[in-house]
SERO-4910 file (N, C-alpha, C, O; in steps of 0.05 Angstrom, whole numbers):
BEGIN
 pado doro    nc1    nc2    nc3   cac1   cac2   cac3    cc1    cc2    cc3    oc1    oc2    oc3
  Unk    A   -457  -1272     44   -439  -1261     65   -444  -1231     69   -453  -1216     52
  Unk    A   -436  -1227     93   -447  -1202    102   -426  -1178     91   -403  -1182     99
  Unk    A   -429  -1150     69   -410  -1142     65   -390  -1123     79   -395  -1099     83
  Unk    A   -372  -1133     85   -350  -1114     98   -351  -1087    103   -362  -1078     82
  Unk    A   -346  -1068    119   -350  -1044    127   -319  -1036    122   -303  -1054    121
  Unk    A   -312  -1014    119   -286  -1011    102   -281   -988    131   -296   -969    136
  Unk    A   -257   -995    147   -256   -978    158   -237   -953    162   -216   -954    149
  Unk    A   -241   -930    178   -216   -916    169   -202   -903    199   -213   -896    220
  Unk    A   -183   -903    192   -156   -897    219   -171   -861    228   -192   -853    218
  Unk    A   -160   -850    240   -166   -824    252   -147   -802    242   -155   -778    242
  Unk    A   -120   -811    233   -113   -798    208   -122   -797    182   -117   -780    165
  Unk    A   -141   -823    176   -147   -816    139   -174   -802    148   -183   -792    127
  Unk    A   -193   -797    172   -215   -786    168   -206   -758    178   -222   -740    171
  Unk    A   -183   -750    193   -180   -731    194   -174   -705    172   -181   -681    173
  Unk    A   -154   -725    149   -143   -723    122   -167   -715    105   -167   -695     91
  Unk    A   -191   -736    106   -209   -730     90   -230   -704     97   -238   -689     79
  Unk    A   -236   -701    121   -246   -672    128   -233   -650    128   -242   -627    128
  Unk    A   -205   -659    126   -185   -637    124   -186   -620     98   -182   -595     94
  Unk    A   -193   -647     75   -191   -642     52   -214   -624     41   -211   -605     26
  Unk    A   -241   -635     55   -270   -625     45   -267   -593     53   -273   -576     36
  Unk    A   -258   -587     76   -259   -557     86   -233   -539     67   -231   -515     68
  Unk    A   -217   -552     53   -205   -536     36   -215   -532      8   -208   -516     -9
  Unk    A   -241   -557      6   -252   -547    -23   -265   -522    -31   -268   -520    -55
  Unk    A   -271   -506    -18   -277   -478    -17   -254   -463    -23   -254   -446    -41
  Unk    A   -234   -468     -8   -211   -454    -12   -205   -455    -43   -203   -434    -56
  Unk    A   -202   -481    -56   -185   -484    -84   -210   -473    -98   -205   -461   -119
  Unk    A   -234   -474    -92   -251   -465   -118   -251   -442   -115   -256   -432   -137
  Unk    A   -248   -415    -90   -248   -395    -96   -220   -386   -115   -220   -373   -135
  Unk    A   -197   -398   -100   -170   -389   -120   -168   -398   -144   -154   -387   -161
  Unk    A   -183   -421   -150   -190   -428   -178   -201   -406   -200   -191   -399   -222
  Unk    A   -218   -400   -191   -236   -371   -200   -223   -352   -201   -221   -340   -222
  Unk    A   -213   -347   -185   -201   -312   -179   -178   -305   -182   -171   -281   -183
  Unk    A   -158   -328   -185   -128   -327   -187   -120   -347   -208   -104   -340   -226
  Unk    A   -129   -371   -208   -116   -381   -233   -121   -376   -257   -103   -373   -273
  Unk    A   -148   -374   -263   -169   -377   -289   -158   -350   -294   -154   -350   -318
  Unk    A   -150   -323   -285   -136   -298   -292   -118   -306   -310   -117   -305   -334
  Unk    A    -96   -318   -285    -67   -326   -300    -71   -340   -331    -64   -332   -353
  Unk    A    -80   -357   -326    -89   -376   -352    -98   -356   -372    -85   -351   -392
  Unk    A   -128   -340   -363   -134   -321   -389   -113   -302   -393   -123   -286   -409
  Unk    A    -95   -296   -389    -81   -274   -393    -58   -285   -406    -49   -272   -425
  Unk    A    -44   -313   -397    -29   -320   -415    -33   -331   -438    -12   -339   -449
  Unk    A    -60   -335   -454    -82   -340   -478    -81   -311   -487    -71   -307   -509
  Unk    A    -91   -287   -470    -91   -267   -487    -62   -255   -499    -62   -243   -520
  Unk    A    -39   -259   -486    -19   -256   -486     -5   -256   -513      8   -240   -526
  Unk    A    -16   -288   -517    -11   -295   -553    -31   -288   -574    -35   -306   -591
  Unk    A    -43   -269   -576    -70   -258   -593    -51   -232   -591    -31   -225   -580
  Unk    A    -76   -217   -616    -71   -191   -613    -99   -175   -602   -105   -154   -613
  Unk    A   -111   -184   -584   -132   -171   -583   -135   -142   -570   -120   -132   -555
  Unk    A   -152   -134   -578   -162    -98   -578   -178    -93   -565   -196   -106   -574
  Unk    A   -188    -81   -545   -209    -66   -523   -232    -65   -528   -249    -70   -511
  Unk    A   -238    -56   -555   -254    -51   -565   -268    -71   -594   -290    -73   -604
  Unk    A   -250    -81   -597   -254   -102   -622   -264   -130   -614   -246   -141   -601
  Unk    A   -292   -149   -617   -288   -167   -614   -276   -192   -617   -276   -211   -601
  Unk    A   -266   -189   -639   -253   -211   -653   -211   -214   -651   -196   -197   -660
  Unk    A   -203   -232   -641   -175   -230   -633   -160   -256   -648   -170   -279   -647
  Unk    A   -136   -250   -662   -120   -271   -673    -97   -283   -658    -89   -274   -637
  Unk    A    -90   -302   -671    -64   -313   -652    -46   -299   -665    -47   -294   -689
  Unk    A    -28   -293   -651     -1   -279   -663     28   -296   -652     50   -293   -662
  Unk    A     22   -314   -628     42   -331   -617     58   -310   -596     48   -300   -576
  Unk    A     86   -305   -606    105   -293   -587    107   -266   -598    128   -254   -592
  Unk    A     89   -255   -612    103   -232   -628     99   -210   -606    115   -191   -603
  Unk    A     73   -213   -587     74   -194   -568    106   -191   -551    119   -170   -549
  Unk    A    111   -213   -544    130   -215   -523    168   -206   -540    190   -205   -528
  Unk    A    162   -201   -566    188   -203   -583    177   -171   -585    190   -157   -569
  Unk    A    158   -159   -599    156   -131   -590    162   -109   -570    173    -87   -571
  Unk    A    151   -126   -550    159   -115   -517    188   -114   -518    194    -92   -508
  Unk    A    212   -129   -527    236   -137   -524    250   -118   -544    271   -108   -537
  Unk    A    242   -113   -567    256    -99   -592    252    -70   -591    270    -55   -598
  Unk    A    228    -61   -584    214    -35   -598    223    -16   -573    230    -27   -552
  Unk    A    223      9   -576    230     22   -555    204     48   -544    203     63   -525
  Unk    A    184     43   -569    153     55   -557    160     84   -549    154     91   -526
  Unk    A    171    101   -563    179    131   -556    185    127   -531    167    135   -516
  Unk    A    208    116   -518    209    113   -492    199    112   -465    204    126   -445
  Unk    A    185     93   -470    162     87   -456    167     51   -459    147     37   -463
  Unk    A    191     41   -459    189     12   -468    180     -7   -448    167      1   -428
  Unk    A    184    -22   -451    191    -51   -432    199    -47   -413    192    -46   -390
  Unk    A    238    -42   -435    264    -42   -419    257    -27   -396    257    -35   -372
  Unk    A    249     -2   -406    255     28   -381    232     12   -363    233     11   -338
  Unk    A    216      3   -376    191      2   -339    208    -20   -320    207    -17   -295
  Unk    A    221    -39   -330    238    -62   -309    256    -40   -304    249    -31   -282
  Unk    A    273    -28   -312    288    -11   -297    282      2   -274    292      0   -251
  Unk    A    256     23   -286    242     37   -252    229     22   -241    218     32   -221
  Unk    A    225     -6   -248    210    -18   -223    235    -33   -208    235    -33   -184
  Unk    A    252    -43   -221    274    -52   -209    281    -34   -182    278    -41   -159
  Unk    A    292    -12   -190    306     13   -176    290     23   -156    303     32   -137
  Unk    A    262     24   -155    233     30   -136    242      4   -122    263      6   -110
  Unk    A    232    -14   -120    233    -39   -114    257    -31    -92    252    -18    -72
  Unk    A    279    -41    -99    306    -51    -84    309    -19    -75    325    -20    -56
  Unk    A    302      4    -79    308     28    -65    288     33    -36    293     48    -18
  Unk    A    256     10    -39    243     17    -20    247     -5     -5    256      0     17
  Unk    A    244    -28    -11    240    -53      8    260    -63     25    257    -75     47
  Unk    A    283    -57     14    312    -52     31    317    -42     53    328    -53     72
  Unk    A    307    -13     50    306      9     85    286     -4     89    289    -17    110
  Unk    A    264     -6     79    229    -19    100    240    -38    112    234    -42    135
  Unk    A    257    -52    102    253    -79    114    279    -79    145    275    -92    165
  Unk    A    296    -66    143    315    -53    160    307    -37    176    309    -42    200
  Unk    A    298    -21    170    283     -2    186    263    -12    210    265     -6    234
  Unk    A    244    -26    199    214    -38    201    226    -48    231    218    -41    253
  Unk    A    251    -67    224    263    -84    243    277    -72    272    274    -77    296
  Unk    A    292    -55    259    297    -36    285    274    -22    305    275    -21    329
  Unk    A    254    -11    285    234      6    302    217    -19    323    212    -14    346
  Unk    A    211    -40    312    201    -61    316    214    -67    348    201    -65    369
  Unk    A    247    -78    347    260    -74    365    263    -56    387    261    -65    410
  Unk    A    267    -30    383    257    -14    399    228     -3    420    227      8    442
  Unk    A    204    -13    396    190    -16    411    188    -37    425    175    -34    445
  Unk    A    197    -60    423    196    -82    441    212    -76    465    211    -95    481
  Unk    A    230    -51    475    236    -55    499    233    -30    513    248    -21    531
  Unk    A    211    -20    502    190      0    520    177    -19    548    170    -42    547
  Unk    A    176     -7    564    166    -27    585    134    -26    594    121    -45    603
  Unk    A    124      3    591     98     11    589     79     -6    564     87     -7    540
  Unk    A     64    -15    570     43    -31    552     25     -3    536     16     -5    513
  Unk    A     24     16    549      4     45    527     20     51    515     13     54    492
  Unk    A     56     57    521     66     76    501     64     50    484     45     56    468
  Unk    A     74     23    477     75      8    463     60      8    437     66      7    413
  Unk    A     29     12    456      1      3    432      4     42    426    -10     53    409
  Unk    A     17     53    436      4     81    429     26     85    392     20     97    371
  Unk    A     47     71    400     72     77    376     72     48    361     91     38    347
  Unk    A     52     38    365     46     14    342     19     28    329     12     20    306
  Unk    A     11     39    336    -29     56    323     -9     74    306    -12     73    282
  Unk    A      8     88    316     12    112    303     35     99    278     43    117    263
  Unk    A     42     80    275     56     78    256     37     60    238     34     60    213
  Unk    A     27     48    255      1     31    234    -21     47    213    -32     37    193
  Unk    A    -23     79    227    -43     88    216    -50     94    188    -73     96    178
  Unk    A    -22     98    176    -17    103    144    -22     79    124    -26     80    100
  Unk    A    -20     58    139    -28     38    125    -51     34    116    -55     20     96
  Unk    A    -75     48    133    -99     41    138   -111     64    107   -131     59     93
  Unk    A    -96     85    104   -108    105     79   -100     89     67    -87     68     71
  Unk    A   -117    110     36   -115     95      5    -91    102      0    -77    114     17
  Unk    A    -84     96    -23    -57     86    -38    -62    126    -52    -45    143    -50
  Unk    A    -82    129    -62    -92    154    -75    -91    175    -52    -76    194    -56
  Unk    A   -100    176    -36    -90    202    -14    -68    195     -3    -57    216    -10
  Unk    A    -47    181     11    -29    184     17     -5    194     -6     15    206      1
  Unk    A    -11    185    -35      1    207    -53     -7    232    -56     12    246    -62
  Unk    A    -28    246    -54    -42    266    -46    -25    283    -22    -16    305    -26
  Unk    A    -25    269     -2    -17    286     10     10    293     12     16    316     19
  Unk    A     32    271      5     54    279     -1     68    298    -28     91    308    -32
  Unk    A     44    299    -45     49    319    -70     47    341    -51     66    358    -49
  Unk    A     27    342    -37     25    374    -27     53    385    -15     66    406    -19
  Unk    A     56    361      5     93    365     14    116    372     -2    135    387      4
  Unk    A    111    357    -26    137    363    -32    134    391    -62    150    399    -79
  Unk    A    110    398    -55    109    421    -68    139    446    -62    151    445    -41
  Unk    A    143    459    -77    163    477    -75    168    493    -51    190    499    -41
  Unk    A    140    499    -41    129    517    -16    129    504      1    132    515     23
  Unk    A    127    473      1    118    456     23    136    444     47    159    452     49
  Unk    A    129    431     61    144    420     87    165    408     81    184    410     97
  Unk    A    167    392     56    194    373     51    211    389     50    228    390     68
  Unk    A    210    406     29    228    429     23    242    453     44    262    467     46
  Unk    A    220    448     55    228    472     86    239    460    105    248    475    122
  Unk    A    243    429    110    248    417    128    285    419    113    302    432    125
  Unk    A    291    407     93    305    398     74    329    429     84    352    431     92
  Unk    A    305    446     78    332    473     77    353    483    108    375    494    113
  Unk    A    325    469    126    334    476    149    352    447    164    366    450    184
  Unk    A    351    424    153    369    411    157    406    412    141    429    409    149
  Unk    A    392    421    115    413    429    102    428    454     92    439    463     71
  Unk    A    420    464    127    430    495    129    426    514     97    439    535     98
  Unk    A    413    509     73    403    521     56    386    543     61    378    545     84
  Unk    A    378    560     44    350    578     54    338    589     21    348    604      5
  Unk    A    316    574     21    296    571     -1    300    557    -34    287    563    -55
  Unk    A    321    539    -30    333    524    -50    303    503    -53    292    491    -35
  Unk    A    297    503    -80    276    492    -88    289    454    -98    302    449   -118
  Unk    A    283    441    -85    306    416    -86    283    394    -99    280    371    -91
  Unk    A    268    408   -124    248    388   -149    245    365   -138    257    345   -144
  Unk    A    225    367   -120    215    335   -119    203    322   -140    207    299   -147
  Unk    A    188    339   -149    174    332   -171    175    336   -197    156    328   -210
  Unk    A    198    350   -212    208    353   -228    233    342   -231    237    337   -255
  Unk    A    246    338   -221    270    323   -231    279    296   -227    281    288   -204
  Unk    A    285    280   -247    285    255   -248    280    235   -231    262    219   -227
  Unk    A    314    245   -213    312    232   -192    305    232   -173    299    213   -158
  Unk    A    304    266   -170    285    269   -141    254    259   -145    236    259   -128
  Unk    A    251    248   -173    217    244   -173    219    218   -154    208    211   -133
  Unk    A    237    207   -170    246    168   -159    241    171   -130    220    165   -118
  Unk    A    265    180   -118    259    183    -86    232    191    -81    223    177    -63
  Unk    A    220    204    -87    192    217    -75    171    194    -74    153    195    -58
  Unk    A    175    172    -94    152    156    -96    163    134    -70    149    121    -55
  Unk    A    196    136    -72    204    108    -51    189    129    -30    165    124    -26
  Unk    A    198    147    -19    179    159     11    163    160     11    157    171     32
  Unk    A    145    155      0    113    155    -10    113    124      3    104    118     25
  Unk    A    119    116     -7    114     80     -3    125     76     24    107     71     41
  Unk    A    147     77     32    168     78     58    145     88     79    133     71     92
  Unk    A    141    110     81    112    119    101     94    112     95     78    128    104
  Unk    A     79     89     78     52     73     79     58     53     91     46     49    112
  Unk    A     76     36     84     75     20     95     90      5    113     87    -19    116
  Unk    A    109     20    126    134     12    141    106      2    168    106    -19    180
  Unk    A     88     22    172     82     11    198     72    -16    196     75    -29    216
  Unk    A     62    -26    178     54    -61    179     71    -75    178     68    -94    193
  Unk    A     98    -75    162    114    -91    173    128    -79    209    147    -89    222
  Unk    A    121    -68    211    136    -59    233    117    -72    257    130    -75    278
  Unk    A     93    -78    258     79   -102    267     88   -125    264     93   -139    283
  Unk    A     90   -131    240     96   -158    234    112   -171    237    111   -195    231
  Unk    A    136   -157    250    163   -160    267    160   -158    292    177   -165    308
  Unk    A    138   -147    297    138   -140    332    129   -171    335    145   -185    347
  Unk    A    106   -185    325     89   -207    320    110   -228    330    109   -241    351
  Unk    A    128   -228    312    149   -250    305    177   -243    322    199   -251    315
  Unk    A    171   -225    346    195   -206    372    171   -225    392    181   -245    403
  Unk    A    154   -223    394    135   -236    412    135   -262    424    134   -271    447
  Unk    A    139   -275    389    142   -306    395    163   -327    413    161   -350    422
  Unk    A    191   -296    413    208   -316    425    205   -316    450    193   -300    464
  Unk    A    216   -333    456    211   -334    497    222   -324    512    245   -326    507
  Unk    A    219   -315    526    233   -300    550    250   -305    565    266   -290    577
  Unk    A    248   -336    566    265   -346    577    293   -353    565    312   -362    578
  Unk    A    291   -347    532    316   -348    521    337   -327    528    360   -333    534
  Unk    A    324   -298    527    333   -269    543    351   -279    567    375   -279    572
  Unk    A    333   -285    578    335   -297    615    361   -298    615    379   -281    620
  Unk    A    362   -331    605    389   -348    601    417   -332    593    439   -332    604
  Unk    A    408   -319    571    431   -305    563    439   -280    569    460   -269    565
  Unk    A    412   -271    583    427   -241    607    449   -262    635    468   -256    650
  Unk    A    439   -279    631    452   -298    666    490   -302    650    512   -299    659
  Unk    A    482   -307    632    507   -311    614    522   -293    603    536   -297    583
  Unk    A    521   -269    618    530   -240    618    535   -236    591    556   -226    583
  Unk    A    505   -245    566    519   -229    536    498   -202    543    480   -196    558
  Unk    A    516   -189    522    504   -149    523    480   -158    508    474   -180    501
  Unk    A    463   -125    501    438   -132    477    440   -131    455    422   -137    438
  Unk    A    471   -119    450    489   -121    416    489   -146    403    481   -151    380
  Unk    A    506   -168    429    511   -194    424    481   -221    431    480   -246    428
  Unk    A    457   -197    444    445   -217    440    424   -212    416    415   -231    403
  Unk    A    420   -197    414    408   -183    379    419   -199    360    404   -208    343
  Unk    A    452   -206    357    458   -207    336    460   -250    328    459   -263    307
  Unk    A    464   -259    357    471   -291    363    441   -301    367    433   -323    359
  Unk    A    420   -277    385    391   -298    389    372   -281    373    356   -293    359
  Unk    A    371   -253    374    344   -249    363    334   -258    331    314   -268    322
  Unk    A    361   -247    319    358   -239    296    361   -281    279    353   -287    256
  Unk    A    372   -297    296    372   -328    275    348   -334    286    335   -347    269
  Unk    A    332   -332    310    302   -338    318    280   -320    295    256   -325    290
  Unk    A    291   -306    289    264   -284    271    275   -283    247    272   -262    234
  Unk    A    291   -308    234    301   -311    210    265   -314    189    259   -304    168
  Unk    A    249   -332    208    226   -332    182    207   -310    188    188   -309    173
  Unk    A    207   -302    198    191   -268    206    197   -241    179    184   -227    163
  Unk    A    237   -247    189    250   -226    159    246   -245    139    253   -232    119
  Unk    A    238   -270    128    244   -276     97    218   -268    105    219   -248    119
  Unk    A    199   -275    102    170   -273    105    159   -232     92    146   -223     73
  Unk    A    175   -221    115    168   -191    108    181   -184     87    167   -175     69
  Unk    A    209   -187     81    221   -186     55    206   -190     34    197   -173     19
  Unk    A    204   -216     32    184   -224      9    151   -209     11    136   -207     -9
  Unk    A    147   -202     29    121   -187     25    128   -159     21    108   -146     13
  Unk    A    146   -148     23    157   -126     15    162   -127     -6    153   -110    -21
  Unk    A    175   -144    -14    186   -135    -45    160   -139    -66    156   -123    -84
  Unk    A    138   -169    -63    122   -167    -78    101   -137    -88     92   -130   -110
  Unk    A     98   -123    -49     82    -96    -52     93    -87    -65     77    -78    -82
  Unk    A    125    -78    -74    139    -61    -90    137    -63   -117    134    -43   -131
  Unk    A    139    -89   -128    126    -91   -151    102    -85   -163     95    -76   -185
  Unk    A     92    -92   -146     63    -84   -153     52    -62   -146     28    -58   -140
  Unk    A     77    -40   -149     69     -4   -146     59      8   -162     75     16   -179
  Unk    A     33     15   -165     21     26   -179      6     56   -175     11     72   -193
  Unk    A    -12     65   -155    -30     82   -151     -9    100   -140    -19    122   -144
  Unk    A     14    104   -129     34    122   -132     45    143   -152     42    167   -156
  Unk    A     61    119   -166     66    138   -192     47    146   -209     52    167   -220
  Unk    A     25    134   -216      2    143   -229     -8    164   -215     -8    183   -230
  Unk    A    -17    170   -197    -25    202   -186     -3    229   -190     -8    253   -195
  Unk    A     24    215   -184     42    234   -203     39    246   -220     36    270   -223
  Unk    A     37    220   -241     38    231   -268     18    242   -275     23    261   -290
  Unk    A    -15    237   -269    -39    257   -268    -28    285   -263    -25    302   -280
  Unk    A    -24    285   -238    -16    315   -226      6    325   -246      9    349   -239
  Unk    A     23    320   -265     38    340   -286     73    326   -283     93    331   -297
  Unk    A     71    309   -261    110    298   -260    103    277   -292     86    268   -308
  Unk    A    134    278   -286    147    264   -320    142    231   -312    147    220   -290
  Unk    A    129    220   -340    124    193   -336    148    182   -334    153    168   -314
  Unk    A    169    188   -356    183    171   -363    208    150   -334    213    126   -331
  Unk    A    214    167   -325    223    165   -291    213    146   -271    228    130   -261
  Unk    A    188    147   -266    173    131   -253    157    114   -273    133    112   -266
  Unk    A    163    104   -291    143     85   -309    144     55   -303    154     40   -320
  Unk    A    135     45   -281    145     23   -267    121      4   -293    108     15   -310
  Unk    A    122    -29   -288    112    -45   -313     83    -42   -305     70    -38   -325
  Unk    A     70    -43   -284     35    -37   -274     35    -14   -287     18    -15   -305
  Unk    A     47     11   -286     30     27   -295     37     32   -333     21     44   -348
  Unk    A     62     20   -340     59     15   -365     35      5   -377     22     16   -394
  Unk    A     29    -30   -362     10    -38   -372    -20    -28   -368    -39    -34   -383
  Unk    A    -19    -14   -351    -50     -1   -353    -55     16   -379    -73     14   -396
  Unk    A    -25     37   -378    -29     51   -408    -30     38   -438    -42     45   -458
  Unk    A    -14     20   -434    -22      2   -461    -46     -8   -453    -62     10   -458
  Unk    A    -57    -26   -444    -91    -37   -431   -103    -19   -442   -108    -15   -466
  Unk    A   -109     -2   -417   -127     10   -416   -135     41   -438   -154     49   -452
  Unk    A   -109     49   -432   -110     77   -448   -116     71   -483   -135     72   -498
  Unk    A    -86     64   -486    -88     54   -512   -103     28   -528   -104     25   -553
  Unk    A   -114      9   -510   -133     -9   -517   -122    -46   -529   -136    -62   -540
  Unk    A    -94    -47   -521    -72    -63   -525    -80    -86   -515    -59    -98   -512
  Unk    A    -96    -98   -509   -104   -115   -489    -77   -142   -487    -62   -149   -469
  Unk    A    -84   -153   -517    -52   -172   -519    -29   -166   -510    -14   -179   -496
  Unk    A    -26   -142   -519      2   -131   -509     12   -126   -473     34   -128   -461
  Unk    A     -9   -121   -466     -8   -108   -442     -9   -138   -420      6   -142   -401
  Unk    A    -32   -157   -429    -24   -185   -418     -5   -192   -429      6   -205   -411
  Unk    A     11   -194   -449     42   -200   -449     66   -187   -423     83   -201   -412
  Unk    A     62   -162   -419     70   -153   -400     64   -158   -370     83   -162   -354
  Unk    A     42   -159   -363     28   -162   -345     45   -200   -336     51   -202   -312
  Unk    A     51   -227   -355     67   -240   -358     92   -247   -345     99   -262   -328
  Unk    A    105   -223   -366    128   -220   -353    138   -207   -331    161   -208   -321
  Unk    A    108   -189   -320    120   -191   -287    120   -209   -268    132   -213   -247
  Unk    A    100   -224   -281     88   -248   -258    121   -263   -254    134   -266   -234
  Unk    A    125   -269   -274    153   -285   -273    175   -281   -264    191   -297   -255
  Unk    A    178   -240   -268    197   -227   -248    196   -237   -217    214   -243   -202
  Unk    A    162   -236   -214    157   -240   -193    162   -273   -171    169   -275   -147
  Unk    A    154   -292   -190    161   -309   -182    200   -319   -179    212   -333   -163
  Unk    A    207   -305   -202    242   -318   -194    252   -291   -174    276   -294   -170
  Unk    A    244   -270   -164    258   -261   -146    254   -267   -107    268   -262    -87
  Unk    A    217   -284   -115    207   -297    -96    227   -322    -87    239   -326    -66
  Unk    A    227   -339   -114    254   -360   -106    284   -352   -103    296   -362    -84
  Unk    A    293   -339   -116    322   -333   -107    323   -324    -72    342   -330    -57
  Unk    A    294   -307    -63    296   -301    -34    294   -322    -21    310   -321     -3
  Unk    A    281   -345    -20    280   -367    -11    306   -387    -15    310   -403      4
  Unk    A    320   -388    -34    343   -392    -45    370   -385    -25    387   -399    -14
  Unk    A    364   -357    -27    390   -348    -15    391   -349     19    412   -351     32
  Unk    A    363   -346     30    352   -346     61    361   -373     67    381   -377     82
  Unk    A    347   -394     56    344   -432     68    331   -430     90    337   -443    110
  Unk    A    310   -412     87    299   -418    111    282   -450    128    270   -469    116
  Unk    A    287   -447    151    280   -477    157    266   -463    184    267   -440    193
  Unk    A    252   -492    195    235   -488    225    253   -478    244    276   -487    245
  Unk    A    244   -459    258    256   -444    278    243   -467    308    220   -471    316
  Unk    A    269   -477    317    259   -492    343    269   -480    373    292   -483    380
  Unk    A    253   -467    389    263   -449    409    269   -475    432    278   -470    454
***
């Protein structure tokens, strides 16, 4: 008998080509993102050294160290603190902000000024992480523009207001540092997701005599609900993962202890000091920060399909 030909619907061959063109996909993230995670949570439980080839298991003692010791203050604790406080001090206004400016440019009516004040806010994004701290050290030098701007808003005259020396003013200096890199991409990324809705929703509800208070607050803003979880969450992850900021600080002579967010902890244990276990212990426990503050945003949003 002649053997059967096995045939297939236009969904399972679609399914199966679907599948073949994503095998590239999983083997690059396989490589480059998982096989990390994995080695790092292996080195995590060792004690291995930078320099040493040979590494033991030690189990959790890394992660019970991190938790007990206080490392001449330089701990754990304090780096979740300033990354906490960086974090929720920058991604908060970015993400508020981003949205308003976003809005506003959307009801420019000119198409140049539009692209002219989307370039110019975009442009900071486009420098390194290393000169845009650069150039704001120079600012907030004693002599510099922050300070002169500062006195003449705050009717002062030559009050030296330590950006870079004092604690807190260090804190703020790194959120403005960050706040002007990257507000202009999300500030795209809302215009993107201001774009999508239709016009004809506007229409309707100018005919329906609501103001642009009440229609901002009833259509824009529940239509561009996955636009803001979306930027949120990409905000807050960039925040965590602030690093080339405070580290050019602290090169240039400001106090670590203030800005010691967990990236640049773990580089100094890593790298400086040669900690390798230790520092993938840490390196760990951000990932995890990272993942449950990813779900609680998803959590608390519910976001679902936006149907116009």
């Amino acid at each position: 008998m002649p053997k059967k030909v096995k045939k297939y619907s236009i969904e399972q061959k679609q399914a199966r080509w679907g599948f073949a063109f994503t095998i590239p996909c999983l083997v690059f993230f396989a490589v480059f993102s998982f096989y990390p995670i994995i080695n790092a949570v292996m080195t995590s439980l060792t004690n291995r050294q930078a320099i040493a080839r040979t590494s033991k298991f030690v189990g959790l003692k890394n992660y019970i160290y991190l938790f007990t010791q206080s490392n001449g203050g330089f701990s754990l604790m304090n780096s979740i603190r300033a990354t906490v406080v960086f974090t929720f001090g920058t991604f908060v206004p970015m993400v508020i902000i981003s949205l308003i400016i976003a809005v506003l440019l959307m009801q420019l009516r000119s198409s140049r000024q539009k692209g002219f004040f989307q370039i110019s806010y975009y442009m900071p994004a486009v420098l390194s992480s290393v000169v845009a701290a650069l150039i704001w050290m120079i600012m907030f030098d004693p002599r510099g523009l922050v300070n002169q701007v500062s006195n003449k808003v705050l009717f002062t005259s030559g009050i030296d207001y330590k950006w870079l020396t004092d604690n807190t003013m260090l804190q703020i200096s790194t959120m403005i540092v960050y706040f002007w890199k990257y507000i202009g991409y999300f500030v795209i990324l809302f215009i993107t997701g201001l774009a999508s809705i239709p016009p004809s929703i506007y229409e309707a509800a100018t005919v329906d005599g609501s103001n642009k208070w009440h229609t901002f607050w009833h259509i824009t803003l529940p239509l561009l609900k996955p636009t803001v979880v979306l930027v949120s969450i990409m905000a807050m992850l960039q925040c965590l993962k602030t690093f080339s900021t405070q580290y050019m600080f602290v090169q240039t002579g400001a106090a670590r202890q203030p800005i010691d967010v967990i990236t640049m902890n773990i580089y100094f244990t890593g790298i400086s000091n040669g900690k390798l276990g230790r520092a993938s212990a840490m390196s760990i426990i951000l990932f995890i920060i990272m993942l449950l503050f990813t779900y609680l945003q998803f959590k608390l949003s519910k976001t679902d399909e936006v149907d116009y």
